[in-house]
N, C-alpha and C positions, 0 to 999 in steps of 0.2 A: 196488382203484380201478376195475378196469375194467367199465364200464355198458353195455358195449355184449353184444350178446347173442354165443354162441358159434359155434364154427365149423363148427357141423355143417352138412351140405349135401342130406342123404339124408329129413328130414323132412317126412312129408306136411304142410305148407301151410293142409291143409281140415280137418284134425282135430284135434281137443281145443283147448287155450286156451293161449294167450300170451301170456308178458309183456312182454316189447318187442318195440317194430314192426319194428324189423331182424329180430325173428328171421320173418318173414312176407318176406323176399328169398328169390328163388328160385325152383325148383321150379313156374316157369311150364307155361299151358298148351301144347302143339302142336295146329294145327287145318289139317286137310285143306281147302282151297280149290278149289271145287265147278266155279266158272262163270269166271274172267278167264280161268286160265292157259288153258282150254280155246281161248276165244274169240281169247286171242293166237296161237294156234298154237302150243301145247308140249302135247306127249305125254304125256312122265312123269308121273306122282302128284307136284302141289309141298305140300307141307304147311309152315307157318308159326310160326314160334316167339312167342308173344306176350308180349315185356318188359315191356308195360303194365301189366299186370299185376303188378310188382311195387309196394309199398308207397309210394314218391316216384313210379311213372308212369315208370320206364325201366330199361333197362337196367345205366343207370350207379349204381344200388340194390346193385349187387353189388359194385362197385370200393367204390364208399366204404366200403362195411360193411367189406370185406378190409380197406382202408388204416389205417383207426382200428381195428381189433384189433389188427393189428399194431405201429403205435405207441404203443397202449397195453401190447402186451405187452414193448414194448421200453424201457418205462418215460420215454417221449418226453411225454406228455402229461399232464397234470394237471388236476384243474376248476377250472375259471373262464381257462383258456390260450383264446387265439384259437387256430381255425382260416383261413387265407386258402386258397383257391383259383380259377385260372384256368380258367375252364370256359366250354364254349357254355351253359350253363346247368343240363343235369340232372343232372353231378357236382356241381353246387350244391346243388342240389336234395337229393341223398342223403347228401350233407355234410350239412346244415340240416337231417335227420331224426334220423341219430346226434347231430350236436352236443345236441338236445331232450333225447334220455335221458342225455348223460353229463355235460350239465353243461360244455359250451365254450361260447363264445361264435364267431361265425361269421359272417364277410365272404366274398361271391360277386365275383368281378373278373371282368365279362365284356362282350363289345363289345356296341358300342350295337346292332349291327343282330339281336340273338335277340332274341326275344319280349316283349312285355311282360308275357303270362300268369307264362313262369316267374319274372320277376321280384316278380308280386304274390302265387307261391305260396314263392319264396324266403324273401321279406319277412313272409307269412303264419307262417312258423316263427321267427322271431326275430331273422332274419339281415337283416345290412346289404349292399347292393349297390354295386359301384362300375359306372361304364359307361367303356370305354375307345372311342376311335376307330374306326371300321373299318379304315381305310388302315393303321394304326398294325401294321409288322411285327414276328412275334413275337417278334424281340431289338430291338426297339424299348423304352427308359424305359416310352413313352406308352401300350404295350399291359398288357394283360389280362395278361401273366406278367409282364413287367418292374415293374409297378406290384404285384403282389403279392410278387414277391422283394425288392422295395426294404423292403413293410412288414415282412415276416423279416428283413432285415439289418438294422433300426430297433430292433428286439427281438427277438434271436434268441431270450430266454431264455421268451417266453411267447406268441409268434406262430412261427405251424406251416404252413408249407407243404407239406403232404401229395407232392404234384408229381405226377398222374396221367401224367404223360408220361414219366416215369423212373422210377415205383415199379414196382418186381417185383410188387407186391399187384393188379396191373392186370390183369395177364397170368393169375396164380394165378387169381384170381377165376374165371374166364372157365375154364381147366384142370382146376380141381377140382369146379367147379360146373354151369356152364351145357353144353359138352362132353361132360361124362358123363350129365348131364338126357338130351343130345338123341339119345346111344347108349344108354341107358337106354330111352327114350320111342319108339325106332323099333326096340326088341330085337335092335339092329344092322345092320337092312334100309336100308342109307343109302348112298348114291352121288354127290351134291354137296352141298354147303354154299355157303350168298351170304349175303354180308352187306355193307353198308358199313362205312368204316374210317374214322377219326375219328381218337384219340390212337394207334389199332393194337392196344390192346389185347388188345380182343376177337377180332378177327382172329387174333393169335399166340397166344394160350389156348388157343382151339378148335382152329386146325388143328394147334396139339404134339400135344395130345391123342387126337385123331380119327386123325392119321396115325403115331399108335405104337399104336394100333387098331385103325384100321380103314386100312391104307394105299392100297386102291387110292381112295379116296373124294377129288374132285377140290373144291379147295379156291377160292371165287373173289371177290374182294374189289372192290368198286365206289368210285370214289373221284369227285368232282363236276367237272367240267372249269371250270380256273382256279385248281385244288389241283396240287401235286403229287407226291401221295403214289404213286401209277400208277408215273411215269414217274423218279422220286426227282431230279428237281430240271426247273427253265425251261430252256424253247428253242425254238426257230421253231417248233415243233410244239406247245408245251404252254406260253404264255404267261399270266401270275397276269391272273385276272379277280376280280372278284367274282360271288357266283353266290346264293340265294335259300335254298337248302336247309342246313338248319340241323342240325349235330349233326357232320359227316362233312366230311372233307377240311382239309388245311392247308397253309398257306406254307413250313413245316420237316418234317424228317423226326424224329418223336417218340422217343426213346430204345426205348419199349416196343413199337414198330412192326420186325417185322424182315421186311420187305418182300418177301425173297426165300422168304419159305417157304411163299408162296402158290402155287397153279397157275395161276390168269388173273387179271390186272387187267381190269376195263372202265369207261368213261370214263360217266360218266352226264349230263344236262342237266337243269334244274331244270324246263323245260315237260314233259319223258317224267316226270320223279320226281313232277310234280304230277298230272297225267294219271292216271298208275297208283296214286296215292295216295288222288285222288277217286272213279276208281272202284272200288278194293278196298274202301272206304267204303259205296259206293252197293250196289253188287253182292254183296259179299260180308260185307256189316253188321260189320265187322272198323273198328272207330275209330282207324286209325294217324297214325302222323303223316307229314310230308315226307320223312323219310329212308327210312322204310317201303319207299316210293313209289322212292325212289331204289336199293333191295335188290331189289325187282321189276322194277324195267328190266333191274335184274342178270341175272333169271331172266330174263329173255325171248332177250338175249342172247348166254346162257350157255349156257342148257338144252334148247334146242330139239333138241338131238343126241343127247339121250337116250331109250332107249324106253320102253313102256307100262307096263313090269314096271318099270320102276327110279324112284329116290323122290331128289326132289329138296327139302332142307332151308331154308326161308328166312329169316333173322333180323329181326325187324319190332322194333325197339330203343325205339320210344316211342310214345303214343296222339296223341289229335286232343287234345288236352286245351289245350297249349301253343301249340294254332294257330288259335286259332277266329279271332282277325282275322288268320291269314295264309290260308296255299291254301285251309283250309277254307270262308274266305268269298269269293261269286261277289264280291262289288265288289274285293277287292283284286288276286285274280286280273286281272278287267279292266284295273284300273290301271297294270299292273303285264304288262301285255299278254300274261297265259296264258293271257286268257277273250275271246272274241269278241262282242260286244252292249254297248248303252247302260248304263253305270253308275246301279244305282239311286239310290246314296246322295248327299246334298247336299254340295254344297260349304259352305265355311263362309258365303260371302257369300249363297248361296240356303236357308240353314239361317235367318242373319238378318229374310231379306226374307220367308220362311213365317212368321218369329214376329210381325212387322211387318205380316203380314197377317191373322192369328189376332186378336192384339189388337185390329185395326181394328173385324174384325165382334166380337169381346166388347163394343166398347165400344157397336157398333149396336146390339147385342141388350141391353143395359143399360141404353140411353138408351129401350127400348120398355115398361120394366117399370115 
């Protein structure tokens, strides 16, 4: 039965031919970054791990591929079963790529406030989208998990809630794959890790791994202020906000998140995550996305205390791809008050009164022919 490609993790990527697009997860590239960290003031060599490059545009290309081998090896799934998942969107996204080869059907539940991109590349694979509320807390009916457990309890016997936030496959992912890539790819010469932290997964993968390898290597996870995965729960200090940056940070502490086995939390803001995001873009021709941007505040930081010999690792988890009307574009930025100058784009009723005024002069220049 199972369509989904295997679990090797050690395959070069760039050579010879493929038969399914899962088996193209992984095995990203690393790239030395020449000119910000410099200009921010950090010493160290930071070099960048690029998940965009995997085959869905993230990192969460990895978790999904784990999650459905393993329920297929557990004899969980069959063709033609739904998949449901609650995701900010690129565990949908990598859901919606497996489900193509194996023959599922597939529902993404995610809030209204990610992207509209990933939802027309959701939708572009076959997959149907639900939007839940923002406010909507995550044991709330109305959110993005409670409305996909509900469709599992509705039909347990042919709807699958995979649960990135409590599967082991989340974690493994990230342990046997991405971890060993980036001791592999720096032949051990490595001294920090940053990344942002989302459902945790990738966070607890990497640093089991790295630190039953490499242990002095210091581990540091960025979490967005108004989450509170940082600080593991609210209080006068760390009040729920809403915040812009998409991918990273939650209301709950996620099963596959084990918080304490990091070395540093730091608290990031979505103007530094977009800042650092548009100019790793501009500067360093690297297409990330907003949480990128929010891993490199990490580094600034984090790493300033490290010196010129030692290498500091950065996790950039998704491209610009999914943002081009968010931080990517100067007007929303303004709107949205990250970007300082006059909005170019129309409003809807000056969108009107241009077309209103187009047609005027067509009909002058008609009445002269």
């Amino acid at each position: 039965m199972a369509a989904v490609a295997g679990s090797t993790v050690d395959i070069n990527r760039m050579t010879g031919i493929t038969d399914n697009v899962l088996d193209l997860v992984g095995n990203t590239p690393l790239i030395r970054l020449k000119k910000v960290p410099k200009a921010l003031g950090i010493e160290c060599e930071v070099v960048a791990k690029l998940e965009f490059f995997n085959p869905g545009g993230s990192i969460k290309d990895r978790i999904a591929r784990q999650m459905v081998l393993d329920a297929e090896q557990q004899g969980r799934l069959h063709k033609g079963d739904m998949l449901v998942e609650p995701t900010s969107g690129n565990t949908g996204i990598g859901l919606s790529l497996a489900a193509v080869g194996a023959g599922y059907k597939m529902t993404v539940v995610m809030p209204e406030k990610m992207s509209k991109e990933k939802e027309v590349v959701i939708k572009s694979l076959g997959a149907d989208v639900i939007r839940t509320p923002n406010e909507a807390a995550w044991d709330s009916p109305d959110s993005h998990i409670g409305i996909s457990l509900k469709m599992q309890r509705d039909d347990p016997k042919h709807v699958h809630v995979l649960d990135q936030y409590a599967n082991p496959a989340n974690i493994r992912a990230h342990y046997d794959g991405t971890a060993e890539e980036i001791i592999r790819q720096c032949g051990g010469k490595l001294d920090m890790v940053v990344m942002g932290a989302g459902t945790g997964g990738t966070m607890t993968g990497i640093c089991k791994k790295i630190k039953e390898r490499l242990p002095h290597v210091q581990i540091v996870a960025c979490d967005p202020k108004g989450s509170l995965l940082a600080e593991g729960k609210y209080g006068p200090e760390n009040k729920p906000q809403q915040y812009h940056v998409e991918g990273i940070g939650y209301d709950f502490i996620p099963d596959v998140c084990h918080r304490d086995i990091v070395d540093k939390w730091v608290k990031t803001e979505d103007q530094e995550s977009f800042d650092c995001a548009r100019r790793l873009i501009k500067e360093e021709g690297i297409l990330i996305g907003g949480s990128a941007g929010s891993a490199m505040a990490g580094v600034v930081k984090a790493a300033k205390g490290l010196r010129k010999d030692q290498r500091c690792v950065v996790i950039f988890s998704d491209g610009i791809r999914n943002y081009l009307t968010k931080f990517a574009d100067d007007d929303w930025m303004k709107e949205h008050g990250f970007l300082a100058g006059p909005q170019k784009r129309l409003t809807y009723d000056q969108q009107k009164a241009r077309i209103a005024e187009l047609e005027s002069e067509n009909k002058k220049l008609r009445s002269r022919l």
